[in-house]
PLY file of the C-alpha trace (Angstrom):
ply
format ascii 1.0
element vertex 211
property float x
property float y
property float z
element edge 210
property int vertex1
property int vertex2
end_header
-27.20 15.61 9.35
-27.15 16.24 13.34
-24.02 18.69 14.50
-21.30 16.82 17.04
-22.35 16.78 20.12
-26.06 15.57 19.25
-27.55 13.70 21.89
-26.57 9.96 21.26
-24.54 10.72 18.49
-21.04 12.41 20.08
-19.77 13.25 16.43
-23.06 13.91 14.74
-25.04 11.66 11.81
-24.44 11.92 8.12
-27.18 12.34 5.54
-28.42 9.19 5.96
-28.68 9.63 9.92
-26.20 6.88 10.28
-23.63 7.56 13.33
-20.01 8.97 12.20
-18.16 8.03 15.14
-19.29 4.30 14.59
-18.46 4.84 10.53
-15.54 6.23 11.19
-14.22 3.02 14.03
-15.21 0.63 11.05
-14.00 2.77 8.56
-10.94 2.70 9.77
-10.57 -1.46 9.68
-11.00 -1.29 5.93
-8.36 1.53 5.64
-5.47 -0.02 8.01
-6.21 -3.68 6.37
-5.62 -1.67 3.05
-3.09 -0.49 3.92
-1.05 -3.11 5.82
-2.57 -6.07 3.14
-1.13 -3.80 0.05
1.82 -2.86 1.35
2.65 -6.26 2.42
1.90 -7.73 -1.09
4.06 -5.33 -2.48
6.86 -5.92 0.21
6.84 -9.81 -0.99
6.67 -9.58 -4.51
9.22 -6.94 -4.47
11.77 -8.58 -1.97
11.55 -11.99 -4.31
11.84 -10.31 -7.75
14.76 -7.55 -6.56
16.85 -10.39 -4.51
16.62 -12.85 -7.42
17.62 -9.82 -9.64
20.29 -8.45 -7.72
22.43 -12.04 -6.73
22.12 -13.82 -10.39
21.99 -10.33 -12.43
22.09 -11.13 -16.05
18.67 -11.91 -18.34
16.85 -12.08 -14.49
18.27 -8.69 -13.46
17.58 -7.19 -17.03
13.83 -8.46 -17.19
13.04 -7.25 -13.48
14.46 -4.09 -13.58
12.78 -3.06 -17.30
9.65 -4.05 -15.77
9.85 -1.63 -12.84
11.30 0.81 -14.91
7.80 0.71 -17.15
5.58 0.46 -14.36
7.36 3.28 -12.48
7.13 5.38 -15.59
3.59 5.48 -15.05
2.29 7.80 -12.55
1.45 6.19 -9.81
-2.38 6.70 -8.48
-3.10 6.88 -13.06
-1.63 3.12 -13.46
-3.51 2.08 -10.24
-6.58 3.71 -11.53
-5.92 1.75 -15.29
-6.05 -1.23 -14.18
-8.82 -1.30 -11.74
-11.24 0.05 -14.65
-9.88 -3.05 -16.69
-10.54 -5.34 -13.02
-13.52 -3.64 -12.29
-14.07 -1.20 -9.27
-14.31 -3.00 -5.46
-11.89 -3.03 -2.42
-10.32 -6.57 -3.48
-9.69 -5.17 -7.06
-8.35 -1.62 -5.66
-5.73 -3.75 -3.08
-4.52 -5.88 -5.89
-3.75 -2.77 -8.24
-2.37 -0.56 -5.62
-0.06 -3.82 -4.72
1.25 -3.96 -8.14
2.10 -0.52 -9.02
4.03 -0.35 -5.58
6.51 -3.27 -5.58
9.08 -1.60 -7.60
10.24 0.33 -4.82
11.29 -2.37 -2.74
12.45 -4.81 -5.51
14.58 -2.01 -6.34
15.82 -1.11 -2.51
16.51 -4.88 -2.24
18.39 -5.53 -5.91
21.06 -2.44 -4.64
21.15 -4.30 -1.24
22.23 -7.68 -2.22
24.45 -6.67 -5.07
26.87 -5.04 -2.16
26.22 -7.91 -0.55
26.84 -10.54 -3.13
30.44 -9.60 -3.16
31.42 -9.58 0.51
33.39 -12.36 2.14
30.77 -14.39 4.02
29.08 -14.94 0.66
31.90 -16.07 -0.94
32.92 -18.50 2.05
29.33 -20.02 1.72
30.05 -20.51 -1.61
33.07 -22.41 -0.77
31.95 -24.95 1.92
29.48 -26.10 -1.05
26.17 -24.18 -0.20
23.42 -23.95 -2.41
21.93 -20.47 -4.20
18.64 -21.08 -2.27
20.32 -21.46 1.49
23.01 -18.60 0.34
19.80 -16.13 -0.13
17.68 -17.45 2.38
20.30 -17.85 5.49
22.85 -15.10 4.43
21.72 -12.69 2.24
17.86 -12.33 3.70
18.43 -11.88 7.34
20.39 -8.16 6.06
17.64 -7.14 4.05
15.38 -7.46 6.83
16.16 -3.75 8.70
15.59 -1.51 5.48
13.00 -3.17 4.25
10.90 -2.90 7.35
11.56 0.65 7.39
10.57 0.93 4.22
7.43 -1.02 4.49
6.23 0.96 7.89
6.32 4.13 5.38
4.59 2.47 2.96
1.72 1.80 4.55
0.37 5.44 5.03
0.72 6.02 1.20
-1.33 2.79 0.44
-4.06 3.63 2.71
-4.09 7.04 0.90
-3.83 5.85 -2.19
-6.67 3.01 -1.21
-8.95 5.94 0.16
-8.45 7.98 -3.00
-9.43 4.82 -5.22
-12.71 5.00 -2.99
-13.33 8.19 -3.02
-13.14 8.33 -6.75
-15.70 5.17 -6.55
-13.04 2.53 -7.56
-12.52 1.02 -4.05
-14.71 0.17 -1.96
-18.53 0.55 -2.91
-22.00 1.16 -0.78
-22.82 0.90 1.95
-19.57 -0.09 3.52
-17.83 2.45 5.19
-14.28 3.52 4.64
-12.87 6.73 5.00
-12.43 7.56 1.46
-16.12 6.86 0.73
-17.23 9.02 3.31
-15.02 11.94 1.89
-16.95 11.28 -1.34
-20.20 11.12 -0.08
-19.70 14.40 1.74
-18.96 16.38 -1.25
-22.09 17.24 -1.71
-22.57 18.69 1.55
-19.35 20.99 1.86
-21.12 23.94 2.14
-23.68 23.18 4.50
-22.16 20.64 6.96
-18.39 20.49 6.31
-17.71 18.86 9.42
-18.91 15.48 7.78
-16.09 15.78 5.46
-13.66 17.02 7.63
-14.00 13.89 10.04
-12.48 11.51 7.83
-10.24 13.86 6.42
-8.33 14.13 9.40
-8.20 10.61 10.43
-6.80 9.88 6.87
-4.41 12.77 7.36
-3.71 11.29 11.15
-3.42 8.11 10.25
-1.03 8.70 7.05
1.17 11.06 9.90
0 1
1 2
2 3
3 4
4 5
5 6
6 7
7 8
8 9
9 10
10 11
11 12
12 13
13 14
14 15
15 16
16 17
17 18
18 19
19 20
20 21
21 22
22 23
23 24
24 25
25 26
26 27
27 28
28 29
29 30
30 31
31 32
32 33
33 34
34 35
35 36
36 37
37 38
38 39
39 40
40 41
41 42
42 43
43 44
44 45
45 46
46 47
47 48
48 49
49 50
50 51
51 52
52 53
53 54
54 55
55 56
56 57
57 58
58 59
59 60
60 61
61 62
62 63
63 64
64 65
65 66
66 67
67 68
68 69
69 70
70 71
71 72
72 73
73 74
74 75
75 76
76 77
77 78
78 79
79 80
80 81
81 82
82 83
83 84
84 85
85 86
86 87
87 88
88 89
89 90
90 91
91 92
92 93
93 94
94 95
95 96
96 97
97 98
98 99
99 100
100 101
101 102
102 103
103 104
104 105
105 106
106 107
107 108
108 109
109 110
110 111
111 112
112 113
113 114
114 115
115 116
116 117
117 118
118 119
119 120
120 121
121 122
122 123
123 124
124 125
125 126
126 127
127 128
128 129
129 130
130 131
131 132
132 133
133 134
134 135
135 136
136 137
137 138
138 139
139 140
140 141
141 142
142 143
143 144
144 145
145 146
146 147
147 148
148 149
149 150
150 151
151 152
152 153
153 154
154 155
155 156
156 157
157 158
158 159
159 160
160 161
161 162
162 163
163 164
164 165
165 166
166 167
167 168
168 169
169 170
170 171
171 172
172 173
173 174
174 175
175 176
176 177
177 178
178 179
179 180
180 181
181 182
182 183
183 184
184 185
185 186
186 187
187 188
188 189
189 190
190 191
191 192
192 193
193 194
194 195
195 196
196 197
197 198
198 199
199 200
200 201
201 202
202 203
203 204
204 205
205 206
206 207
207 208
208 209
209 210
């Protein structure tokens, strides 16, 4: 447990001696890839489920929007922490549950979206020169979706890299020896009082990074 500023070691070692500035470089892969991986994999299931549900509405719209409705009854870091005990605790398992308990958000964002849009006169003139559902939503209806949805997405990311570094540091992300930022929180616990600044180093580049 060397201080910052040890000789060789510019942000001190942790309990292990291991270097923190070099844990917390790598650490930092895991978290953005986390983060940018689960958000993405919500962003696609969400964008297919809310535009299918939002231009053909009926049975479709009724089944995808009771779904999200249950899942976003939940709260959300509990249902992500439900099904990785039923998955079984890792990084790959933690991504896929953190992915699933976060596409309602955009499939609803994207089912309010395209029911404006279903209605407006460039549909409807698609419609009448004979094209097909698949190039109406794919040519017409898509291309709009594409500005909120990135915004959304780009704040997205930040909560699934804290919600990916809380799995972790509750031990249901990613396991020993590999370093992630979460981990590292949880490892310092036990050290709080004696050498906080191993704690606080992640801290703030999960509070930095989430910013």
């Amino acid at each position: 447990l060397r201080p910052p500023g040890s000789p060789g070691h510019l942000l001190g070692t942790d309990e292990f001696g291991r270097d923190m500035l070099a844990r917390l470089v790598w650490g930092a892969r895991i978290s953005l890839l986390a983060g940018v991986a689960t958000a993405t994999a919500s962003m696609l299931v969400g964008v297919l489920l809310g535009l299918h549900a939002g231009y053909w509405g009926g049975r479709v719209d009724t089944v995808v929007m009771r779904l999200t409705d249950i899942l976003m009854a939940f709260p959300y870091i509990l249902l992500a922490i439900a099904i990785v005990a039923g998955l079984g605790p890792g990084l790959t398992n933690a991504m896929v549950a953190i992915a699933i308990v976060g596409f309602p958000l955009y499939a609803r964002l994207v089912r309010g979206v395209v029911l404006s849009l279903r209605e407006r006169e460039f549909v409807e003139a698609a419609r009448a020169l004979g094209s097909s559902d698949r190039l109406i939503l794919r040519r017409h209806l898509l291309p709009h979706l594409m500005a909120p949805v990135v915004v959304a997405w780009s704040l997205d990311v930040g909560a699934k890299i804290l919600a990916t570094a809380g799995l972790s540091f509750l031990g249901l992300g990613t396991q020993p020896p590999t370093a992630s930022w979460g981990l590292m929180l949880s490892a310092a616990r036990q050290y709080m009082l004696i050498d906080p600044w191993i704690a606080v180093l992640p801290g703030c580049a999960i509070a930095l990074t989430v910013l």
